[in-house]
C-alpha positions as CSV (number, residue, x, y, z in Angstrom):
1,X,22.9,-134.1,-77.7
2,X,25.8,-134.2,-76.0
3,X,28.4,-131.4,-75.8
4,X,31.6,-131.3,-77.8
5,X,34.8,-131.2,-75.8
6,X,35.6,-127.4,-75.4
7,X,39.6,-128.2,-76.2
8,X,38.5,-129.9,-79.3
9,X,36.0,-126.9,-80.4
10,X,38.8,-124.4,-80.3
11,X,40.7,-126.7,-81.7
12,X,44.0,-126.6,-79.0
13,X,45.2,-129.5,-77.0
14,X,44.5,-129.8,-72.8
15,X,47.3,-128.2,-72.0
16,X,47.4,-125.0,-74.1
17,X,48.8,-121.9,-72.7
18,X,46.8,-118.9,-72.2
19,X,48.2,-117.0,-75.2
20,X,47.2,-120.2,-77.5
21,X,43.7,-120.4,-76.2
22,X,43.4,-116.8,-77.0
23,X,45.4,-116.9,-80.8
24,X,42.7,-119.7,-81.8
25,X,39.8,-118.4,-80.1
26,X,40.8,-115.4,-82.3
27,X,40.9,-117.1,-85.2
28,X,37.9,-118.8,-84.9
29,X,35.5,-116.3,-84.0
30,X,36.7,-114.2,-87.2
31,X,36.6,-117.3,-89.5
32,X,32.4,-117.7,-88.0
33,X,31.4,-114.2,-86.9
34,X,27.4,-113.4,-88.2
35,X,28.6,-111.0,-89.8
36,X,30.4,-113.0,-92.2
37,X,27.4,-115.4,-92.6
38,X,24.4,-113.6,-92.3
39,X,21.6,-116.1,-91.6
40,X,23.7,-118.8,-91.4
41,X,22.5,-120.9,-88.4
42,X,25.3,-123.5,-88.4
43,X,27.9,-120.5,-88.4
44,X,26.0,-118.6,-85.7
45,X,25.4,-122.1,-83.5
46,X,29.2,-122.3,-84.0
47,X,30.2,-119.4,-83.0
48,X,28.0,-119.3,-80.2
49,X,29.8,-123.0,-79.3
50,X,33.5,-121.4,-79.2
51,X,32.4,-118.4,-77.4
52,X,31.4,-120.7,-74.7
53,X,34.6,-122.6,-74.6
54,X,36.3,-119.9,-74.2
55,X,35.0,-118.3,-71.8
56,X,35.3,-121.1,-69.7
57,X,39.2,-121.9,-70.5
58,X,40.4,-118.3,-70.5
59,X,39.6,-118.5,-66.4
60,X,41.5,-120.5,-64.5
61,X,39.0,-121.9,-61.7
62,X,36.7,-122.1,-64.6
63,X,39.5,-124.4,-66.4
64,X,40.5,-126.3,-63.5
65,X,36.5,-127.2,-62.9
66,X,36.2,-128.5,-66.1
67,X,39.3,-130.4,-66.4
68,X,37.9,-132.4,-62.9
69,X,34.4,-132.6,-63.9
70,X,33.9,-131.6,-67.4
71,X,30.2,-130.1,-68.8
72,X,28.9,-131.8,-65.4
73,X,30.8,-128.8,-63.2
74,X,28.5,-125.8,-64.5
75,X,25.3,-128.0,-65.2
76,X,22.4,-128.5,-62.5
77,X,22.4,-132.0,-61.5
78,X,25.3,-133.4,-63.5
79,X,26.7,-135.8,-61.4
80,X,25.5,-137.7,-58.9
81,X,23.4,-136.3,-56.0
82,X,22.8,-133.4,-58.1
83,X,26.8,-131.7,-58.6
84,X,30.1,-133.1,-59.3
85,X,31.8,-135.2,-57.3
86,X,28.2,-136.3,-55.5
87,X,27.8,-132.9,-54.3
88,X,24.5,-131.3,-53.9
89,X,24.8,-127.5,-54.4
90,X,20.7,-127.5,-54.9
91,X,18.4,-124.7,-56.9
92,X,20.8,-125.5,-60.0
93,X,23.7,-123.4,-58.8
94,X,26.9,-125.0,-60.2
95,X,30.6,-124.2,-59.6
96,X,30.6,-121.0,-60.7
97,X,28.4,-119.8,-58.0
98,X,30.3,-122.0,-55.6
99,X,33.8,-120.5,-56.6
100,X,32.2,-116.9,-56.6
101,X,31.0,-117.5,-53.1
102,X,34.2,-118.8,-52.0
103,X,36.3,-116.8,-53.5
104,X,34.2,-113.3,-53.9
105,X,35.1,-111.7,-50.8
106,X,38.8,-112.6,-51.1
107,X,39.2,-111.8,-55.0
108,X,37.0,-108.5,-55.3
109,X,33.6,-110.9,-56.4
110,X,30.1,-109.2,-56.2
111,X,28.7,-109.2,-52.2
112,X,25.2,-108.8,-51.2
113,X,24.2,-110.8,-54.5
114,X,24.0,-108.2,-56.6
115,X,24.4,-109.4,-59.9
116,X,26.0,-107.2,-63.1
117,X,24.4,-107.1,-66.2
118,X,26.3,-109.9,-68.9
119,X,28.8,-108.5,-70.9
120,X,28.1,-108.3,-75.0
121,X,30.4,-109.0,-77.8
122,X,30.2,-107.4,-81.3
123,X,32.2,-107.7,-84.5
124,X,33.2,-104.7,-86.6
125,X,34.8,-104.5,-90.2
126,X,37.3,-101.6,-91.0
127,X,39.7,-100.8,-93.7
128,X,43.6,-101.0,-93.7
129,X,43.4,-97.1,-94.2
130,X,40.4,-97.0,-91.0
131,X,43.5,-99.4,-89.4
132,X,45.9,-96.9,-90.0
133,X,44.8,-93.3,-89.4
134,X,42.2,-94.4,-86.6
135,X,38.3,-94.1,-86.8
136,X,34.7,-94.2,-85.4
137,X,32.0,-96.8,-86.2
138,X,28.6,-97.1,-85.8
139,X,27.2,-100.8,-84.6
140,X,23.8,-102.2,-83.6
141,X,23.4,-104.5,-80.6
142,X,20.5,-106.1,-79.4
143,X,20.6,-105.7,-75.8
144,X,18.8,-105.4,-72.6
145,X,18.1,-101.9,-71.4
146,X,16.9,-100.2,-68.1
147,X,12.6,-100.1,-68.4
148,X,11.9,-96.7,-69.1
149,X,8.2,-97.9,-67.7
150,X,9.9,-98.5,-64.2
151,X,13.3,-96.6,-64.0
152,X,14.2,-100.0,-63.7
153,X,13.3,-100.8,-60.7
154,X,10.9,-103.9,-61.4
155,X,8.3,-102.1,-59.8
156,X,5.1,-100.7,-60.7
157,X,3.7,-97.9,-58.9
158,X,4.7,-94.7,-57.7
159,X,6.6,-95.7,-54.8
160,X,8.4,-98.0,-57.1
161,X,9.4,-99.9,-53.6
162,X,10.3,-103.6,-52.6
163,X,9.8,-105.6,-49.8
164,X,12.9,-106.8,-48.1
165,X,13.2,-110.6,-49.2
166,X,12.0,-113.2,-46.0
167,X,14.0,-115.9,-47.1
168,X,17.4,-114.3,-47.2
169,X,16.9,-111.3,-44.9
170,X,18.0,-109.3,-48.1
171,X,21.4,-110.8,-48.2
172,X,20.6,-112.3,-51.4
173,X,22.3,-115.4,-50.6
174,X,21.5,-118.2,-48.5
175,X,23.4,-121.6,-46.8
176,X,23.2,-125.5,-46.3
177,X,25.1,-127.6,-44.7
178,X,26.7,-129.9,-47.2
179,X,28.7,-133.2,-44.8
180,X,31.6,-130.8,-43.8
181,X,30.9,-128.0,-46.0
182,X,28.8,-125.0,-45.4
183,X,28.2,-124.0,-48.9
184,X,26.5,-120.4,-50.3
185,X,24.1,-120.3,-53.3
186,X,22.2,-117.7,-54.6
187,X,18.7,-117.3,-53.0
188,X,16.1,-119.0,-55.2
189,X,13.3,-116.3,-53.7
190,X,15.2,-113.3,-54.6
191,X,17.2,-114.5,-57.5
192,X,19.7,-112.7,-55.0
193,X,18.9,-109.2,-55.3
194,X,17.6,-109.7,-51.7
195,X,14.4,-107.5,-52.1
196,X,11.1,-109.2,-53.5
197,X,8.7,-107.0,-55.5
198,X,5.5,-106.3,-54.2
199,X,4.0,-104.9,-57.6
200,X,5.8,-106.2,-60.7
201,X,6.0,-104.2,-63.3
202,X,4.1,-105.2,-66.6
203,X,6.2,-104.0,-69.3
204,X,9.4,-106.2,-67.8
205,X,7.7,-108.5,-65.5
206,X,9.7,-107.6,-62.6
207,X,13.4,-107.5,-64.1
208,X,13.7,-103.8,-64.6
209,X,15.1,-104.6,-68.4
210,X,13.5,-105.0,-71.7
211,X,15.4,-106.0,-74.9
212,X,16.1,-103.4,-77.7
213,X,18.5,-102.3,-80.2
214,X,21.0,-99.8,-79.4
215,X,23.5,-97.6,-81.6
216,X,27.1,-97.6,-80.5
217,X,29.6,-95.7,-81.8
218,X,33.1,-96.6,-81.6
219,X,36.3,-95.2,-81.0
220,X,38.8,-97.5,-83.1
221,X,42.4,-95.9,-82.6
222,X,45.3,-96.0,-85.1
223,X,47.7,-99.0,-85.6
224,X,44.9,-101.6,-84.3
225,X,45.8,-105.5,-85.7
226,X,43.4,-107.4,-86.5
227,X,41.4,-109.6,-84.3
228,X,42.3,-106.4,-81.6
229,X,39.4,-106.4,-78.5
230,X,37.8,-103.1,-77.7
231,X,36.5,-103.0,-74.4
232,X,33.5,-100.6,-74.1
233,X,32.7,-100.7,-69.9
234,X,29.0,-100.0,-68.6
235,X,27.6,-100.6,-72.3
236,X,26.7,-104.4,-72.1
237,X,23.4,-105.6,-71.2
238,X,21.8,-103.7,-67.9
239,X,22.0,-105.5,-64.5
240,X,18.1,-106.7,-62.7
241,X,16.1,-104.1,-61.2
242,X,19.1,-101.4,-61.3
243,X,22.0,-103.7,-60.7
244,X,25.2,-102.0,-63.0
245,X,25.4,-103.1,-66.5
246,X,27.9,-105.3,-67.9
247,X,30.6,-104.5,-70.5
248,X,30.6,-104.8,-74.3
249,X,33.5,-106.6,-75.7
250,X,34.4,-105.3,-79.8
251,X,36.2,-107.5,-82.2
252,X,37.8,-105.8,-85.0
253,X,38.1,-107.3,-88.3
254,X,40.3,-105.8,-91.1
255,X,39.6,-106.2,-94.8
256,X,42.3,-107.8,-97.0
257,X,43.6,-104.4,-99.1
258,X,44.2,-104.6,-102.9
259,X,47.6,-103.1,-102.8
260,X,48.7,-103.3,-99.7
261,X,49.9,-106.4,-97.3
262,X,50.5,-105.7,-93.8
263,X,53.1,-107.3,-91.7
264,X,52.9,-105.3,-88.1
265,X,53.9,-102.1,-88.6
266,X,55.3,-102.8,-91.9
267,X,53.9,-102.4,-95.4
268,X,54.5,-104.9,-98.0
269,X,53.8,-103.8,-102.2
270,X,54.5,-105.6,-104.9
271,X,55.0,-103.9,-108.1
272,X,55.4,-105.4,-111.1
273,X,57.8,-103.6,-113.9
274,X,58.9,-104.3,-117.6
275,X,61.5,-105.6,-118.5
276,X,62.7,-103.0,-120.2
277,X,62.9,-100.4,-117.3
278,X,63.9,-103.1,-115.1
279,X,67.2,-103.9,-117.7
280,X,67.8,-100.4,-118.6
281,X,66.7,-98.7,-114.6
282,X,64.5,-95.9,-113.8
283,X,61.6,-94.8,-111.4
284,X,58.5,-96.1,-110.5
285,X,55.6,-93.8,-108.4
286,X,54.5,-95.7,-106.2
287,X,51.5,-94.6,-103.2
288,X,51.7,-95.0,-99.5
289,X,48.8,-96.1,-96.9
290,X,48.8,-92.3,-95.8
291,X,47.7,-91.9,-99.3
292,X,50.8,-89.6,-100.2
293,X,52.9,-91.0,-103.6
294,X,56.9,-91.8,-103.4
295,X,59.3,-92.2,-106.2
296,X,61.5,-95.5,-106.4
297,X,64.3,-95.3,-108.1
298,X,65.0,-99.1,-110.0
299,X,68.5,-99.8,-111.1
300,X,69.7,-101.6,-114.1
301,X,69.5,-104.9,-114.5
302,X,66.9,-105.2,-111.2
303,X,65.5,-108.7,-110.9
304,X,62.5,-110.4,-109.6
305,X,61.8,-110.8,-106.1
306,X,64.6,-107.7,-104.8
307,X,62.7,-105.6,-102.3
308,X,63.3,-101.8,-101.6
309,X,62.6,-100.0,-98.4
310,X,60.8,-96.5,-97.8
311,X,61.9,-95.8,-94.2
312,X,58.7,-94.3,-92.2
313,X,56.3,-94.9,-95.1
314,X,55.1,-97.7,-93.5
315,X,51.8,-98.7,-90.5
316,X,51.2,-96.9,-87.7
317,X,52.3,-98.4,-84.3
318,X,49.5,-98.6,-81.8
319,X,49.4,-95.8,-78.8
320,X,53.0,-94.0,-80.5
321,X,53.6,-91.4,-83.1
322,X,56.2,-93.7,-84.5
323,X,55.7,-95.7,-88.0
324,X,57.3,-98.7,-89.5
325,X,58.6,-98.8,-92.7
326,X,57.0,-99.4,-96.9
327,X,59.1,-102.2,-98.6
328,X,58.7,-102.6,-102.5
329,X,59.2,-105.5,-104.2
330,X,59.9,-105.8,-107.7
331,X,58.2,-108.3,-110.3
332,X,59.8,-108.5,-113.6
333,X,56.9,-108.6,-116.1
334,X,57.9,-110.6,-119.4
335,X,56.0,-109.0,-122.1
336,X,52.8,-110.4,-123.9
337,X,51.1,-110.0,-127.0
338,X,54.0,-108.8,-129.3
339,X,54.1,-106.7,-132.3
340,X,55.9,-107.9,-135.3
341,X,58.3,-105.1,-134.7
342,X,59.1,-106.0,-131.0
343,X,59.6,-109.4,-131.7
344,X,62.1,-108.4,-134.5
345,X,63.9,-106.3,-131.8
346,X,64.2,-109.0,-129.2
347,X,65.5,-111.0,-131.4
348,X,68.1,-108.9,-132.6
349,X,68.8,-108.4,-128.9
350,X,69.1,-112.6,-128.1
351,X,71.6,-112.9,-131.2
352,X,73.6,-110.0,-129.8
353,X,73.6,-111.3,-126.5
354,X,74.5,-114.9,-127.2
355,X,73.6,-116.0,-123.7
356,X,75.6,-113.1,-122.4
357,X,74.0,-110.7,-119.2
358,X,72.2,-113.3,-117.4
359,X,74.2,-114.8,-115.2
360,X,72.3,-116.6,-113.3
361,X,70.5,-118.3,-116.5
362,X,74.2,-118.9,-117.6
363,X,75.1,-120.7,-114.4
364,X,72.3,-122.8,-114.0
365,X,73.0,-124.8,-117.3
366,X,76.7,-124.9,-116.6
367,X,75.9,-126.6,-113.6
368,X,73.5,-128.7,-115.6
369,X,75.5,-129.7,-118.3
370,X,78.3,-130.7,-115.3
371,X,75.4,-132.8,-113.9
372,X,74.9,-135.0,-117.1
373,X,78.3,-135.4,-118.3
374,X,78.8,-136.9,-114.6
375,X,76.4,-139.4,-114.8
376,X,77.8,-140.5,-118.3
């Protein structure tokens, strides 16, 4: 089955910026995380799909690869003579072993073929409050870990040693002459850790890792946004036979709040008030994210939609002791379910009023009654 266009899974056009790739990459991996659709398939195929994408469009010889040759430029044999272009890189390496070979010594890539450990990416759900004061969560990862049976080495014995590998020397990488181009790959022997195990171990079968679960906990600071990456370094997946481990990338996800909305480091709370204290004025209590209670004072004659601000009362901002601000905004409730009494009383009220105190009400006809007597 053929692959979908990795613009089109993220759902961007070819020549997205950097920061657009990265807003709907965001967006995407929230809206189909397996957390949010536990045993889900379609979700989790999905989300593995726009992980992918992304991690080839977010790099920018990765990008320009696969705007040349498209899937084709990090598949074995996808074009002619085995590689893009008619190329034959051989063993199944693709570009991305030709750029890191290229470019690795000259852009701080991996020498001597040791290869890291992947990195790992986990979701994590917190609460606006979590958000705002800062916190610490436990996760699971399944993940590959050093065997404990070999120190992860890959070898079994008690000299836990490897032989040096013959087909590389022990560089871990080896060359062909391709027309005009003396091109690097990974040695096929080795797998390019340039040392060959005499005695592989049983537990890993020579890679020095075994998969298990692992608990994490993380650090989540105060004033994170949503969608925010936490990078955790050395706590991805372990490297072959003792080759450094990769990083673990954290997504954090913040539930929607029932009182609060969240705009930055502002705080948004709608209230809704009578209309009798909103006609005649007076206070509302009102609480805070911080979880401490304010008093807002509501003048007379205060109509829907006006907003009032609480300076400081509001998020905090990331990495500073500063916070934004609380902003209140006022729904007029009309009254429901009337005793015979009340209904007396606003009644007497409308007859006293006579369409007096409500300006705007008063205005709006004026200008409709102007409207039909100028179409008569």
């Amino acid at each position: 089955m053929a692959k979908q266009d990795y613009y089109a899974t993220l759902g961007v056009a070819r020549e997205a910026s950097a920061d657009e790739l990265k807003k709907a990459y965001r967006k995407l991996a929230m809206q189909c995380h397996p957390d949010r659709h536990p045993n889900d398939k379609k979700a989790e195929a999905r989300f593995k799909d726009i992980n992918e994408a992304y991690d080839v469009l977010k790099d920018e010889q990765k990008r320009a690869a696969y705007d040349r040759f498209g899937h084709a430029a990090f598949e074995g044999g996808g074009g002619p003579g085995g590689g893009p272009a008619g190329f034959d890189f051989g063993g199944g390496a693709g570009l991305h072993d030709i750029f890191d070979q290229m470019f690795g010594d000259f852009m701080g890539g991996r020498r001597g073929g040791v290869r890291p450990g992947s990195d790992l990416r986990q979701g994590v759900e917190i609460t606006l409050e979590d958000a705002f004061a800062g916190t610490k969560v436990q996760t699971r990862v399944q993940t590959r870990v050093a065997c404990e049976a070999c120190s992860g080495t890959g070898s079994e014995g008690k000299d836990k040693q490897a032989e040096t590998c013959t087909t590389c020397n022990g560089a871990g990488k080896v060359r062909a002459q391709q027309g005009f181009f003396l091109v690097e790959r990974t040695c096929p022997t080795c797998g390019g850790a340039g040392r060959v195990i005499r005695n592989p171990c049983r537990v890993c079968n020579g890679s020095g890792t075994v998969q298990r679960e692992r608990t994490l906990q993380v650090a989540i600071p105060a004033g994170v946004e949503d969608g925010t990456r936490i990078r955790l370094t050395g706590e991805g997946e372990a490297g072959l036979r003792g080759a450094p481990p990769g990083d673990l990338y954290v997504h954090v996800s913040i539930r929607p709040h029932p009182i609060f909305q969240r705009d930055g480091a502002n705080i948004f709370c709608r209230v809704p008030v009578r209309m009798s204290l909103a006609a005649l004025g007076g206070e509302v209590e009102v609480p805070a994210i911080d979880g401490s209670r304010a008093k807002v004072k509501i003048p007379a004659g205060t109509q829907t939609g006006e907003q009032f601000r609480l300076r400081g009362k509001g998020f905090s901002v990331y990495r500073s002791a500063a916070r934004g601000d609380m902003y209140i905004q006022v729904a007029v409730e009309t009254p429901q379910g009337l005793s015979r009494r009340q209904r007396e009383l606003l009644e007497e009220f409308e007859a006293e009023a006579q369409g007096k105190g409500s300006p705007e009400t008063e205005g709006f006809f004026t200008r409709v009654k102007e409207f039909f007597e100028g179409r008569s």
